[in-house]
N, C-alpha and C positions, 0 to 999 in steps of 0.2 A: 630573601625570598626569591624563587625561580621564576625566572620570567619568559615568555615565549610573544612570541609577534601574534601567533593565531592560537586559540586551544576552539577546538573539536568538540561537542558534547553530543556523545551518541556514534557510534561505528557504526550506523545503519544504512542504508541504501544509498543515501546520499550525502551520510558523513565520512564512509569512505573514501566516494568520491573526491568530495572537496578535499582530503588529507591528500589524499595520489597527487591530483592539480596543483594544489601549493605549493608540494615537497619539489615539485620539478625545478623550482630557484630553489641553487642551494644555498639560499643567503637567508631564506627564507623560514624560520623555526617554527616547526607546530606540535603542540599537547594534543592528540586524541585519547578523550574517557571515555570510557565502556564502561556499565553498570555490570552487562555480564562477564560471565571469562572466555576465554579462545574457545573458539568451535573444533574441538577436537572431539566431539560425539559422534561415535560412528557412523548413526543414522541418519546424521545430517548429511552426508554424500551422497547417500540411497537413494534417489528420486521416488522410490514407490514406498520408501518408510514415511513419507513428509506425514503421513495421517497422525506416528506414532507420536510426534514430537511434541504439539500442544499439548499443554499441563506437565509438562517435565520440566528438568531444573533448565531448559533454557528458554523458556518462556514465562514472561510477568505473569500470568494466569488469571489476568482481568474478567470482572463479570459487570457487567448493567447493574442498575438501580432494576428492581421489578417493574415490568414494563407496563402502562397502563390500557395496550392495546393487544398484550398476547395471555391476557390473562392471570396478570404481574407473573410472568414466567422470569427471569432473570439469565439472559443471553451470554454466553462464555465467549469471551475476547482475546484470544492470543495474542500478543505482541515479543519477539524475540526480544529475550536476555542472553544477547550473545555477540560476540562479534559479527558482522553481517546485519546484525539484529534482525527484522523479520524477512530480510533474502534469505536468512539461513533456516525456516523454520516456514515458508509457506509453501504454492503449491506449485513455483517454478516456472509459470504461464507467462508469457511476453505476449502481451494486447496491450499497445501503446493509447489506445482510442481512437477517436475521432477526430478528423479535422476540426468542425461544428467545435469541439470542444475548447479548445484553444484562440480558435476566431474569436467565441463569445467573452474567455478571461479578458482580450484585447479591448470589445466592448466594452467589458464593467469598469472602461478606467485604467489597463494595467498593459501599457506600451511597451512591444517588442516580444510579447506572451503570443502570438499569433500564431496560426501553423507553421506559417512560412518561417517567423523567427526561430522556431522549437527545434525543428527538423533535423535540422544541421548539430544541433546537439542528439539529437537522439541517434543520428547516425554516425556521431563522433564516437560513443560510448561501444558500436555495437561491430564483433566482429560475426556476422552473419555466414552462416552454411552454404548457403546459396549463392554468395556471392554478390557484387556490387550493384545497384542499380540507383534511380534515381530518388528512393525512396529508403536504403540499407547502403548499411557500409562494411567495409572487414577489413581494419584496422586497428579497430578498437578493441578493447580489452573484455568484454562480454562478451562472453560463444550465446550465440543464439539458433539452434537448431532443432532441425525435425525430429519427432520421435523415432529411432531408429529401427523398431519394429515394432508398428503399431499395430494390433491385433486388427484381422480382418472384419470383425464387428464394428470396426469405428466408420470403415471404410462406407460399410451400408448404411449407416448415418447419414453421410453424406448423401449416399446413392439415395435415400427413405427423403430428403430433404430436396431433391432435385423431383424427384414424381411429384412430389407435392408443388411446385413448378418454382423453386427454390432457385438463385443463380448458385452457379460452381464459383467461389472463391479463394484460389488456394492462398492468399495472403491477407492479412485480417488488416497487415498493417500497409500494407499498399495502398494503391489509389482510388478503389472503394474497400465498404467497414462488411456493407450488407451481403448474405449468401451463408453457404454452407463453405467447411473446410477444413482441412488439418488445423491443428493449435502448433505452434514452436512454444516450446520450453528452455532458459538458463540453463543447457544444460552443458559438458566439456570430457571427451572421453569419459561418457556413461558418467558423471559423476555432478552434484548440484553446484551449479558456478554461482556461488552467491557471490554479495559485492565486496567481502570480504576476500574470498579466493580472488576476485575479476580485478579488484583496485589498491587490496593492500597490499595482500600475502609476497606479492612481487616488488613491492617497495620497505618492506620491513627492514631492510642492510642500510636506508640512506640516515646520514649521523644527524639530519635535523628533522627527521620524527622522530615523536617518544611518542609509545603506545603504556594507555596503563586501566589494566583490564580490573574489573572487581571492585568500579572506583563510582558511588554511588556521590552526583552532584545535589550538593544539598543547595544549594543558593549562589546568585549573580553578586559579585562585587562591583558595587558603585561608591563614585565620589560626586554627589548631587546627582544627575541624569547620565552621567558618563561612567560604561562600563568598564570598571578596570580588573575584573577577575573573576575568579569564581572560587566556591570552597567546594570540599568533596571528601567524603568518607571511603578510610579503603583500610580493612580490617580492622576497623574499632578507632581508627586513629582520623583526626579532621587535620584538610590542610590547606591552605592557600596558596595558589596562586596566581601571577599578576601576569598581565596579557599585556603588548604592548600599541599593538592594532586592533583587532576586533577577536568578540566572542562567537562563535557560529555556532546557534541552538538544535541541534538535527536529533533529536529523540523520540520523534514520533508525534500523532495527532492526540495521544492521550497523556503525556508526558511533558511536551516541550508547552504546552499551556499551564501543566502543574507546577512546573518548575519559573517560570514566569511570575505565575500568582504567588508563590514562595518565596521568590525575589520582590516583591511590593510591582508587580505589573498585573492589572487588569482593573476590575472594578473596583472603585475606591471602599464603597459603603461593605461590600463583602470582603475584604483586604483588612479595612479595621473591625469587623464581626469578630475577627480570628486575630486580631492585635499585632496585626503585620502591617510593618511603618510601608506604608504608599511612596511608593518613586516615582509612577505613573499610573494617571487615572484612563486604562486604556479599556473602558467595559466588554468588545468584541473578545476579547481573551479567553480561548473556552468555549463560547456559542457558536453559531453553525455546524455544529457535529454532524455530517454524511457518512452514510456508507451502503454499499448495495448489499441487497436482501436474497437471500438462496432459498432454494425447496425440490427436496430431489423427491422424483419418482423412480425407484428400482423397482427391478423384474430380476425372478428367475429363467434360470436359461436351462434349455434341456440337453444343451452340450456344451462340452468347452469350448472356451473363447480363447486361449491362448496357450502358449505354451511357458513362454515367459514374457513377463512384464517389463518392457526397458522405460515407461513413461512414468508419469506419480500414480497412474492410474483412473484417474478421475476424470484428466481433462486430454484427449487423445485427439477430438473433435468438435467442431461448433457450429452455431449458426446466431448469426445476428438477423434482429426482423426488428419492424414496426409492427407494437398492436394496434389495433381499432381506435386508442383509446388516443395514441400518440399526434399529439401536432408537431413535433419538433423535426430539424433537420435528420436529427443522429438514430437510431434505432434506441428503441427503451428496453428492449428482453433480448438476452443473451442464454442462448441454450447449449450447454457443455456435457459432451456425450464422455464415459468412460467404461473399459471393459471389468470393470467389476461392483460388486455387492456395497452400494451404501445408504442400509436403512436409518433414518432416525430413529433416537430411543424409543421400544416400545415393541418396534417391528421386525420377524425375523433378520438378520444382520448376516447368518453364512451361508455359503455355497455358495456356487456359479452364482455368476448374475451378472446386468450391466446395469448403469442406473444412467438416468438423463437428469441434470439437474438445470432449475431455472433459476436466474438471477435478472434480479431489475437494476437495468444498469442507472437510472435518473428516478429514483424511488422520490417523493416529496417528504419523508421524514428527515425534521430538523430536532437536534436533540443537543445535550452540552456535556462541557468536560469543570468540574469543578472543587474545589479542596474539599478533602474530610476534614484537615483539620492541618495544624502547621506542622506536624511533625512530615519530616521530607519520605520517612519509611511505611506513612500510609498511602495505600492505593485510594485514584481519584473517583472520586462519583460520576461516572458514567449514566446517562439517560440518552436512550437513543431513539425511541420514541417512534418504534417499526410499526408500521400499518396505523399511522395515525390520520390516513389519507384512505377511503373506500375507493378513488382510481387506483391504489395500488392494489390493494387487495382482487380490482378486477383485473387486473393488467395478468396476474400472477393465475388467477382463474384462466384468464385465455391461455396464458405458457403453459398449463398443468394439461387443457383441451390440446393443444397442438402438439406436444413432445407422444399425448398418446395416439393421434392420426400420427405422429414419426412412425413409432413403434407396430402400430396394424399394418405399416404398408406390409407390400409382400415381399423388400428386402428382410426381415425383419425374422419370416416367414421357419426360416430354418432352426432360429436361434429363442423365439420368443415362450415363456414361460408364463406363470401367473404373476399378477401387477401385484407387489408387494405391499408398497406404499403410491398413493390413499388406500389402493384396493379396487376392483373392479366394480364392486359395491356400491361406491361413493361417486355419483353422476351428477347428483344437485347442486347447484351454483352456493348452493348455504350448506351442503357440509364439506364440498373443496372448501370454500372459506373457514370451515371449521380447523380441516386439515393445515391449512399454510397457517391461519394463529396460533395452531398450537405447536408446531415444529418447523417455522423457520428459522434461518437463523443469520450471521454473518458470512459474508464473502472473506471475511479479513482484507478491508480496504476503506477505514478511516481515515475522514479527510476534513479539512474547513476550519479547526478551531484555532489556526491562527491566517484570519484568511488576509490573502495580499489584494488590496485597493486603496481610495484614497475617500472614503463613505465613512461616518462618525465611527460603525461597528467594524472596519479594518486593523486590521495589528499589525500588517508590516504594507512598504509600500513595493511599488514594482521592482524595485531593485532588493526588495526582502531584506530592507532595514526595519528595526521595529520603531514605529513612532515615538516620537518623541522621548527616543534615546539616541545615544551617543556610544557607536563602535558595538552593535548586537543586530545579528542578523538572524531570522530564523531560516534556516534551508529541510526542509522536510517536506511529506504530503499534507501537514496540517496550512499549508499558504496556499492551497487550491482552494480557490473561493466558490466552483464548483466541482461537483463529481465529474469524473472521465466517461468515457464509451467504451469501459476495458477494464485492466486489473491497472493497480497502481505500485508494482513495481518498476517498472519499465519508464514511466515519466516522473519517479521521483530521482530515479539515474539521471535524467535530463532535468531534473532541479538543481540537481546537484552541481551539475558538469554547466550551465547556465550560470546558477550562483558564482561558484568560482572563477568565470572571465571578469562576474562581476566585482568579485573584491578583487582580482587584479587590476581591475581598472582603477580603481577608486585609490588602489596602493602606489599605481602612476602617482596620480593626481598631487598625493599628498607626501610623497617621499621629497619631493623636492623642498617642499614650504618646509617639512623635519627639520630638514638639514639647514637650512636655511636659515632658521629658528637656531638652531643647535653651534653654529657658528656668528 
C-alpha cells in the first residue's frame, strides 16, 4: 500500500496552501485529493464570468434544509468542485477582516490566533500591488490588486458615501476597517488568481507531490484513535492509503464535518442512528454553522456605466459602518457597490443598471452541518437558520434605508434610474422585512462547524488538531469559531499558511523520538 508522510483532502484555499508549505522539504512526501478535476474551465479566469460558474460542473450545488425564518425558502450554496475549490468559483474579494476579530478567537481560549499573531501570515501569503507596508507584503504568492478599470460609477459611491460624512478609506485591510473605498480583488494579469493558480500550479514539477484530482474521500483510517489513512473513490475504483504523519482535513465548512461524521467523529447517539462505529464522541462536529446574509438593491441607469468590465462586477466598491443596533468593536453592515444589473429572482434582471448590495458581516444565526445518511455520495443536511434573530432583520432594514440615501445623493444624480428591487414602492419597516425574507440569501462564506477551542462543543484545538485523535488536523474556514469582518477567503489562506508552520513544528519535535524509536 502507498504511503505518504502527509495526504491533503481538499485543493481549496488552504489545502493548497499547506501542499505548497510542505513540498518545500524535499524529504517531505504529500498526497493532495481533490473531489473535483483541474480548473481548466475557461470561465474560471474571467473575473466578471464568476456569476456564471455556481451550479456548473465545478461546483457541489448545495442547498439548505427549507429555512424556517424565510418562509421554508431553501438557499443555494455553492461550494467549488475543483482545484482551488471555492477560490476558483467565488467572487475574488480580499477583505481580510477585522482586527476585533482575531483578538476575540485569542479570547475564547485559542493562543497565538490574535491579530498581531495572524498578520505576518497574512502578509507572508500576499504579493500586493501597492507595494509593502506595515500591514501587506509582495513576496508572496497571491497577486492582490486594484480593479484596473473601475467604471466611474463606483467612484461616486464612494464620493455618495463621503457627503453622507462617511471617512475615505482606500484600504479595508489596513489600519482601519470602517469608511468608504476601493475593494482589491485575487486578481493576476486580468486573470482570477485562485489558490490553485497562486500555490500549486507552480509547484506541480516537485517529485514529492502527487496530486489526484476526481478522487472523492469516502472515510478516515484509524487504528483505535490514531489516524492512519484514508479511502477514496476515483472512478468506480476504492483505495487506500496509509499516511505516515498526519491527515490534513481542508474540504470546507460543509464537507470536512461530513467526512468526520463518516469516519465515526462527532456525536456518538447520531453516529450510531446511522450505524457508524464511533472513534470519537466529539458532539461540536457540525454545529455552529455561520455565515453572512446578502440583499441587493438594483437600479436602472439611464446611461452607461462602462465601457468594459475588468472587475467580477459586483464588488468594485464598499463601505464598512456600524448600525444603531451594533455594540461591537468591528462594523456589522458591509455595503458592496458594483457597475451592474443584479436583480433577485422575480425582478427585472437586464440592462444597464448598478446594484448596492448589503451583507451582515456578524448575523446572530447559528445553524448546522449533518449526515443524510452514511453513503459518502450524499450531500449533507444543511440548516442555516437566516433571520432567526429580529436585530438581524432590522440591522438589514437600516442597510436597505442607507444604501438608498447612498444612491439620492446628488453623485448618483447623472446615472440613477428607477429602484428595481424592493422598488420605490416599498418604505415600511414590514414590507423591507418582507423583501429581505423573501430574497436574501448567502455571501458564500461558511464557517464554524469544526470550530477551534478548548469548550466541550470544540473539534479541533488551537494548533487544529482534532480532539481526542491522533495525527488529524482540520485546516480550513470550518475552525473559525467566529465570523470575520470581511470575506473568508483571504484568512482561510492565512489558515492555511499558519497551520503549516504548525505541522512543521510538531514534525521537529517528533522526527527525532522516530528515529530514535527506529534505531
Amino acid at each position: 500500500m502507498t504511503h505518504y508522510d502527509y495526504i491533503v483532502i481538499g485543493a481549496g484555499s488552504a489545502g493548497c496552501v499547506v501542499a505548497n508549505r510542505l513540498t518545500e522539504n524535499p524529504d517531505i512526501t504529500v498526497l493532495l485529493l481533490e473531489a473535483g478535476n483541474p480548473d481548466t474551465k475557461p470561465e474560471i479566469q474571467i473575473p466578471l464570468d464568476c456569476t456564471t460558474l455556481p451550479g456548473t460542473e465545478v461546483d457541489w450545488g448545495y442547498f439548505s434544509e427549507p429555512e424556517p425564518y424565510l418562509g421554508d425558502r431553501r438557499i443555494f450554496c455553492p461550494r467549488g468542485k475543483v482545484l482551488g475549490g471555492s477560490s476558483s468559483i467565488n467572487f475574488l474579494v480580499y477583505i481580510r477582516g477585522n482586527r476585533a476579530d482575531y483578538d476575540y478567537w485569542q479570547e475564547l481560549g485559542n493562543p497565538g490566533w490574535s491579530y498581531q499573531d495572524v498578520l505576518p501570515y497574512f502578509k507572508k501569503s500576499e504579493h500586493q500591488q501597492r507595494g509593502s507596508d506595515p500591514y501587506h507584503g509582495v513576496v508572496g504568492e497571491l497577486s492582490v490588486t486594484d480593479v484596473a478599470s473601475p467604471a466611474t460609477i463606483s467612484q461616486r459611491f464612494v464620493d455618495a458615501a463621503i457627503t453622507l460624512g462617511y471617512d475615505y478609506n482606500p484600504d479595508f485591510n489596513g489600519k482601519q476597517q470602517e469608511g468608504a473605498g476601493p475593494i482589491q480583488l485575487t486578481v493576476k494579469d486580468g486573470k482570477r488568481h485562485s489558490a490553485a493558480a497562486a500555490f500549486l500550479v507552480p509547484i506541480l514539477n516537485r517529485p514529492n507531490l502527487t496530486v489526484q484530482t476526481s478522487a472523492l474521500v469516502t472515510r478516515l483510517l484509524f487504528e483505535g484513535t490514531r489516524t492512519i489513512g484514508v479511502e477514496y473513490l476515483h472512478e468506480g475504483i476504492f483505495h487506500q492509503v496509509r499516511v505516515n504523519q498526519e491527515v490534513i482535513l481542508s474540504a470546507g465548512s460543509f464537507d470536512s464535518p461530513r467526512l468526520l461524521m463518516l469516519s465515526g467523529i462527532g456525536d456518538a447517539e447520531q453516529l450510531q442512528a446511522m450505524k457508524i462505529p464511533v472513534v470519537a464522541d466529539l458532539p461540536g462536529v457540525g454545529q455552529n454553522l455561520q455565515d453572512h446574509i446578502l440583499i441587493p438593491v438594483p437600479y436602472e441607469a439611464i446611461q452607461d456605466l462602462h465601457t468594459a468590465i475588468t472587475s467580477n462586477g459586483c464588488a468594485e466598491a464598499g463601505l464598512f459602518v456600524h448600525s444603531k443596533i451594533n455594540q461591537g468593536i468591528a462594523p456589522d453592515l458591509e455595503l458592496i457597490f458594483g457597475p451592474i444589473m443584479w436583480a433577485p429572482p422575480g425582478y427585472p434582471n437586464s440592462g444597464v443598471g448598478f446594484t448596492g448590495l448589503i451583507a451582515l458581516v456578524h448575523p446572530e444565526n447559528i445553524g448546522s452541518v449533518c449526515l443524510r445518511s452514511s453513503d459518502p455520495k450524499d450531500a449533507p443536511v444543511i440548516r442555516l437558520n437566516y433571520l432567526q434573530s429580529q436585530s438581524d432583520v432590522q440591522k438589514f432594514v437600516a442597510g436597505i434605508k442607507l444604501m438608498r440615501q447612498l444612491f439620492q445623493t446628488s453623485a448618483f444624480d447623472e446615472f440613477r434610474g428607477r429602484e428595481v428591487a424592493p422598488g420605490a414602492d416599498v418604505t415600511d419597516d414590514t414590507a423591507i422585512e418582507t423583501y429581505v425574507r423573501e430574497n436574501c440569501g448567502t455571501v458564500f462564506h461558511p464557517i464554524g462547524t469544526c470550530k477551534m477551542g478548548t469548550d466541550p462543543m470544540a473539534v479541533v484545538d488551537p494548533e487544529l488538531r482534532v480532539h481526542r485523535i491522533e495525527g488529524l488536523r482540520v485546516v480550513d474556514a470550518s475552525i473559525m469559531p467566529t465570523l470575520i469582518t470581511g470575506h473568508t477567503n483571504a484568512p482561510t489562506i492565512m489558515i492555511g499558511e499558519k497551520a503549516a508552520d504548525l505541522i512543521k513544528a510538531a514534525r521537529r519535535v517528533s522526527q527525532p523520538l522516530q528515529e530514535a524509536i527506529a534505531n
